[in-house]
C-alpha positions in Angstrom: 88.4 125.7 96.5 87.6 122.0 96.1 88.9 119.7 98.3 91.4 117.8 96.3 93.1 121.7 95.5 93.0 121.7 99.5 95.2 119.1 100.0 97.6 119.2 97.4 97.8 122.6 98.6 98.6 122.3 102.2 101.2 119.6 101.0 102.7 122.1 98.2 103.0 124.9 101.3 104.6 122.3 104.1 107.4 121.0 100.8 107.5 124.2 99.6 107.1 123.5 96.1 105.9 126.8 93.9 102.0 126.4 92.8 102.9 127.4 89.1 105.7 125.1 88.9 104.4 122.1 86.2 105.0 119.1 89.1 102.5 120.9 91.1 100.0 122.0 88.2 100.6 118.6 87.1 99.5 117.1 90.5 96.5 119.1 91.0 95.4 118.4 87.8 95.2 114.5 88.5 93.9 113.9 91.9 90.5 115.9 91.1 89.1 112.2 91.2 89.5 112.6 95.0 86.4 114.7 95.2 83.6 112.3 96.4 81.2 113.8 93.2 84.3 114.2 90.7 83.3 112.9 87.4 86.7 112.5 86.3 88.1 109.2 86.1 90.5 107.6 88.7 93.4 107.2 85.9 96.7 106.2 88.3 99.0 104.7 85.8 100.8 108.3 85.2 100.8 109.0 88.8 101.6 106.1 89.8 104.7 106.1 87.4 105.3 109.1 88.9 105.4 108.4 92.2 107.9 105.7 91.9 110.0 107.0 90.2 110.2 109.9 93.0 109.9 107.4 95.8 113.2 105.7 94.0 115.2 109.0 94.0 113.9 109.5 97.7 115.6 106.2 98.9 118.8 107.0 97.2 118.9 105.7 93.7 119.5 108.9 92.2 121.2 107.5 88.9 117.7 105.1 88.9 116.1 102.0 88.7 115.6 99.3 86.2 112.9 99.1 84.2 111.3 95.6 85.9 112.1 96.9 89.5 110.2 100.2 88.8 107.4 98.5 87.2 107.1 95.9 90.1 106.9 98.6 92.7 103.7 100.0 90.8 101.5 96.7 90.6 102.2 96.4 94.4 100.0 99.9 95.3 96.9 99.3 96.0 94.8 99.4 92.7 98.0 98.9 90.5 98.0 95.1 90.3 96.7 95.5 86.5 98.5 98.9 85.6 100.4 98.0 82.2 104.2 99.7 81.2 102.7 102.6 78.9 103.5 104.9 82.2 106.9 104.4 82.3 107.6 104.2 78.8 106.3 107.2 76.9 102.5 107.3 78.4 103.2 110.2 81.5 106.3 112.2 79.3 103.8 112.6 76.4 101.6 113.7 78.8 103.5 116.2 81.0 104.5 117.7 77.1 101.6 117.7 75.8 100.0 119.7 78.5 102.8 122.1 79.3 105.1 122.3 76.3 108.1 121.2 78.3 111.7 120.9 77.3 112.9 117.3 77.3 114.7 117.6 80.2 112.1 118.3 82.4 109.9 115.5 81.1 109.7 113.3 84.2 110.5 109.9 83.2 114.2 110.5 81.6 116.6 107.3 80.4 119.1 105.8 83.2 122.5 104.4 82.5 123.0 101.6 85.5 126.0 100.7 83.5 125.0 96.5 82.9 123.0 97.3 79.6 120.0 96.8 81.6 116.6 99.0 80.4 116.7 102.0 83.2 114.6 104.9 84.4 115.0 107.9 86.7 113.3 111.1 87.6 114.2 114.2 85.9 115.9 116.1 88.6 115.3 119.3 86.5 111.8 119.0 87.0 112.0 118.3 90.7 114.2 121.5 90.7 112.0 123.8 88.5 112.0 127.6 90.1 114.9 126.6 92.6 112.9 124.3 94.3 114.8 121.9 96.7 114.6 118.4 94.7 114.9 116.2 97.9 111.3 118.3 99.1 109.8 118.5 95.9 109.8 114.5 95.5 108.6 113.8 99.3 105.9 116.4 98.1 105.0 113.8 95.3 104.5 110.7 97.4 103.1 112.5 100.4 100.4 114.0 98.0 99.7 110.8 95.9 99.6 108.9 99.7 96.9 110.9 100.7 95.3 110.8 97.2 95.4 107.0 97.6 93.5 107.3 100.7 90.6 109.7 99.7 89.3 107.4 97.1 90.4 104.0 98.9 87.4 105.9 101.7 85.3 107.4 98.7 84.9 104.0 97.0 84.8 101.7 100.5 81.6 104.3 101.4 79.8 103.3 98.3 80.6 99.7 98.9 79.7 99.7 102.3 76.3 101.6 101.7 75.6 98.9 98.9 76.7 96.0 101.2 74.5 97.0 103.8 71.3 97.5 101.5 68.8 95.0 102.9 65.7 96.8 101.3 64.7 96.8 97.8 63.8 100.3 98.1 67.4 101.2 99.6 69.2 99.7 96.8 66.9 101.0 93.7 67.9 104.4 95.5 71.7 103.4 95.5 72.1 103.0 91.9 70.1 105.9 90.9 73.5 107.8 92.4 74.9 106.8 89.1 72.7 108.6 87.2 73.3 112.1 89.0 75.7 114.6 86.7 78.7 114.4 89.3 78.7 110.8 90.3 82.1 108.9 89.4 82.4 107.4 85.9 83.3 104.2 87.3 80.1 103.8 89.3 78.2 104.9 85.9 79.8 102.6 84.3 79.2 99.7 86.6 75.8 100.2 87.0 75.0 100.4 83.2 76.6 97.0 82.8 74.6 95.5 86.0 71.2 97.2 84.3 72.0 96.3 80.7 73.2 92.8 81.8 70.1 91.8 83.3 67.6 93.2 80.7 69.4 91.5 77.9 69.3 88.2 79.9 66.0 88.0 79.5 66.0 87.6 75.7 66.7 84.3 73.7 68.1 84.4 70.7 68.4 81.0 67.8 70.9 80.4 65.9 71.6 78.3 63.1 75.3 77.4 62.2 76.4 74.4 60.1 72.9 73.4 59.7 72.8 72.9 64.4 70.2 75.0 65.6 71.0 76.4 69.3 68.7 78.5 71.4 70.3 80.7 74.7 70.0 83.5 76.5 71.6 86.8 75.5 74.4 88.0 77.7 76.6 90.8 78.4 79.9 91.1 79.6 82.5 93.2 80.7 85.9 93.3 78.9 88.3 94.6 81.4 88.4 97.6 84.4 87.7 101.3 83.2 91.5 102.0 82.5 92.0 98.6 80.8 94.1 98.8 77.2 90.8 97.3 76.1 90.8 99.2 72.5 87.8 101.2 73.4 85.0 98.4 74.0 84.1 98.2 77.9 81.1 95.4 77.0 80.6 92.5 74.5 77.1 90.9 73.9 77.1 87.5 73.2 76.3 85.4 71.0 75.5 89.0 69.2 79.2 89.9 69.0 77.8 93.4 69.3 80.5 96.3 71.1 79.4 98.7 74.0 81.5 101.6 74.9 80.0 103.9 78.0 80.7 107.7 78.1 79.7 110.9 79.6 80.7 113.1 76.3 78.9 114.2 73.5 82.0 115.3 71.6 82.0 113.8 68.3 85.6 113.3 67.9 85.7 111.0 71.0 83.3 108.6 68.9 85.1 109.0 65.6 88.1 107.8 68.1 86.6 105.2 69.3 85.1 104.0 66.3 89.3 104.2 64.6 90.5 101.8 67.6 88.6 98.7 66.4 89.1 99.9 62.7 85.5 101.3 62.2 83.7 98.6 63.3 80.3 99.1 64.7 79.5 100.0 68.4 76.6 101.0 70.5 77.0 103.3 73.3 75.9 103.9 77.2 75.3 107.9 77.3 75.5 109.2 80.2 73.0 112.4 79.1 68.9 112.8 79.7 69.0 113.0 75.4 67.0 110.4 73.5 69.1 108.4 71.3 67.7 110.1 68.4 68.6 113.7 69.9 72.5 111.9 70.9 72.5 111.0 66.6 71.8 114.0 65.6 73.6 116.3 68.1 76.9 114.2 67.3 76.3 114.8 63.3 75.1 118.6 63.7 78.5 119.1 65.4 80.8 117.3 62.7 79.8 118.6 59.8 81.1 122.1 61.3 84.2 120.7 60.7 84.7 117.3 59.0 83.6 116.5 55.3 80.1 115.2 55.1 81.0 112.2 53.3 83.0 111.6 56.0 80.8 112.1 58.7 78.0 109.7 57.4 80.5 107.0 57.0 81.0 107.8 60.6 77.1 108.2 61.6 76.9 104.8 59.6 79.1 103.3 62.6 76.7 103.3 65.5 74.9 100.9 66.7 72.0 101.1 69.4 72.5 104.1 71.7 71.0 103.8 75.6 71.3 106.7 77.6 69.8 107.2 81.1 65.8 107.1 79.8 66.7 103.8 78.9 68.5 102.7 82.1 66.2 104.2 84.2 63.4 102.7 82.3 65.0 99.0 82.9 65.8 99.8 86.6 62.3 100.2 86.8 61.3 97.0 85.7 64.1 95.9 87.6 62.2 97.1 91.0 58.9 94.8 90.2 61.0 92.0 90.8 62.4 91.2 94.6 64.8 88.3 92.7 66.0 90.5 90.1 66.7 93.2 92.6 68.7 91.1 94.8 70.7 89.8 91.7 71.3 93.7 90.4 72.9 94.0 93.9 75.3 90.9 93.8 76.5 91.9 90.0 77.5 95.6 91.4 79.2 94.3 94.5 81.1 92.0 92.3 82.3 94.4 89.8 82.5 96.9 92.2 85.0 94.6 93.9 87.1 93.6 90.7 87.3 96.7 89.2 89.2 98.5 92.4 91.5 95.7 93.1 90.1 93.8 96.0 89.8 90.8 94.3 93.4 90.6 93.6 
C-alpha cells in the first residue's frame, strides 16, 4: 500500500466513510502526489474546491456560500494564491462525472439559492451521504485528509529546497538535478530543471535580426510562462526573440500532442520529453501510434507541427557542459531556487 492510500485510509476508518463510496475513491485518487517519488502532478484546484466547499457546510452554512466568498477562502491555502474559478464552476463536477458516471445530484459542487440573487455554491449533501454515511463525518473526513495532504508535500517540496539550498559543492548540486531525470521524480521538479538547463544553454547563443531595415544582435532567452497548473494554453516556455513554444511532458501518447498542438490552433511547438528516446525515436514512436487510429493525412499535418524535441540525452548532455563551468553551476542553482520558490507559492 503506498503511503498516500495509508493515510487517506486511516482517516476513511476514524470518519467512517465506506472505501467504495466515490468521495473516498475520489480522494485517494488525488493525493497520490503525496508520495515523495509520485510522478503525478500536484493539481489542487479540484480539491481545493472541494475542500471548501466541505469546510463551508462544516461551519454551518449548509444552504452555502457565495461564489466570491468560496473562491477567496481557496487563494488563502497555502499554494492557492493563483488557483483560477474553473474549480468551482464546472472544472471538479465534470470531473467527479466523468470518472464515476454520477447522477447530478451527487456531483459535488451543486447551485445555492442565498435568496439576494447573488451567484451561490454548496456541497451536495447526497454525496457526503452516499451508502448512509453520516454527512457531518464524511465532510470533516475531507478537510482532515486534504490537511494532511497539504502537509506531506509542503515537507516533500521544503526537503528538496532545503537539500538544494544547502548545496555548497559543485558536485552536490550536478547530483541534485540529476533527481529530475529519474522515472519517479515529481513532474514539477522535471519541469523546473529542464527550464534551468535549457535556459542557460540557449543563453549562450546570439541571434541578428533585421526589422525595418535596424539590425539588433542579443542573446537568446527562455522563459517560463506561468506555474505547472497555469491556464497557460499548453506552452510552459517561450524563446525569445525566436517566438518559438516549449511544452514539457512525461507521455508519449500521441493524442496528448495532437491536444496540445489544438490549444494554440496548430501552431508549432517543441517539446521537453521526459524518456531516454532520441528525438528521432520520440517522431516516429508518436506517428507509428496514430496512424493505428487517425487518417494519415491527418497525422502528417500533425507530425508537420513539431518543432525541436529535447529529451533527457539532451538535458543531460547540457548539464554536462554545465559542470565544466564553477559560474554556470552556481547560476543553474540560483534559477531552480527561484522557480522552485515561485512555482509553490512562497513568493506570494
Amino acid at each position: 500500500m503506498t503511503d498516500s492510500s495509508i493515510f487517506v485510509k486511516k482517516e476513511a476508518e476514524r470518519y467512517h466513510v465506506h472505501n467504495d463510496s466515490v468521495i473516498h475513491q475520489y480522494i485517494t485518487r488525488k493525493t497520490k502526489a503525496s508520495e515523495r517519488d509520485s510522478k503525478a502532478r500536484r493539481s489542487l484546484g479540484n480539491l481545493y474546491a472541494l475542500y471548501v466547499l466541505c469546510k463551508d457546510y462544516l461551519n454551518g452554512n449548509e444552504t452555502g456560500s457565495t461564489f466570491t466568498d468560496l473562491m477567496a477562502n481557496m487563494k488563502s491555502m497555502p499554494f492557492g494564491a493563483k488557483l483560477q474559478n474553473h474549480p468551482l464552476d464546472n472544472r471538479l463536477n465534470d470531473e467527479v462525472r466523468r470518472q464515476y458516471g454520477v447522477s447530478d445530484n451527487i456531483l459535488p459542487v451543486q447551485p445555492a439559492d442565498l435568496g439576494d440573487g447573488r451567484k451561490a455554491r454548496k456541497i451536495s449533501v447526497a454525496l457526503l451521504s452516499e451508502k448512509g454515511m453520516n454527512p457531518k463525518e464524511t465532510a470533516a473526513y475531507v478537510v482532515a485528509t486534504i490537511d494532511k495532504y497539504i502537509q506531506i508535500i509542503d515537507d516533500n517540496q521544503t526537503a528538496y529546497l532545503n537539500e538544494i539550498e544547502a548545496a555548497t559543492t559543485d558536485k552536490d548540486i550536478v547530483n541534485l538535478v540529476k533527481k529530475a531525470f529519474e522515472y519517479n521524480s515529481d513532474a514539477r521538479l522535471f519541469e523546473i530543471i529542464s527550464f534551468a538547463l535549457l535556459h542557460l544553454h540557449f543563453k549562450q547563443t546570439q541571434v541578428t535580426l533585421t526589422f525595418k531595415g535596424v539590425t539588433k544582435t542579443e542573446n537568446l532567452c527562455l522563459y517560463r510562462t506561468g506555474r505547472t497548473n497555469a491556464n497557460d494554453g499548453g506552452i510552459d516556455f517561450v524563446l525569445k526573440p525566436l517566438g518559438e513554444f516549449f511544452q514539457v511532458t512525461e507521455t508519449l501518447d500521441f493524442k496528448k500532442y495532437f491536444l496540445d498542438f489544438d490549444k494554440i490552433n496548430r501552431y508549432q511547438l517543441s517539446f521537453v520529453i521526459k524518456t531516454d528516446l532520441n528525438s528521432d525515436e520520440v517522431r516516429n514512436q508518436i506517428s507509428t501510434n496514430a496512424h493505428k487510429t487517425l487518417d494519415a493525412n491527418l497525422v502528417e499535418k500533425y507530425v508537420s507541427l513539431f518543432g525541436n524535441i529535447y529529451t533527457l540525452i539532451e538535458l543531460k548532455n547540457i548539464l554536462d557542459c554545465v559542470n565544466e563551468s564553477h559560474e554556470l553551476i552556481v547560476q543553474l542553482k540560483e534559477i531552480i531556487i527561484n522557480c522552485f520558490k515561485l512555482e509553490y507559492g512562497l513568493l506570494d
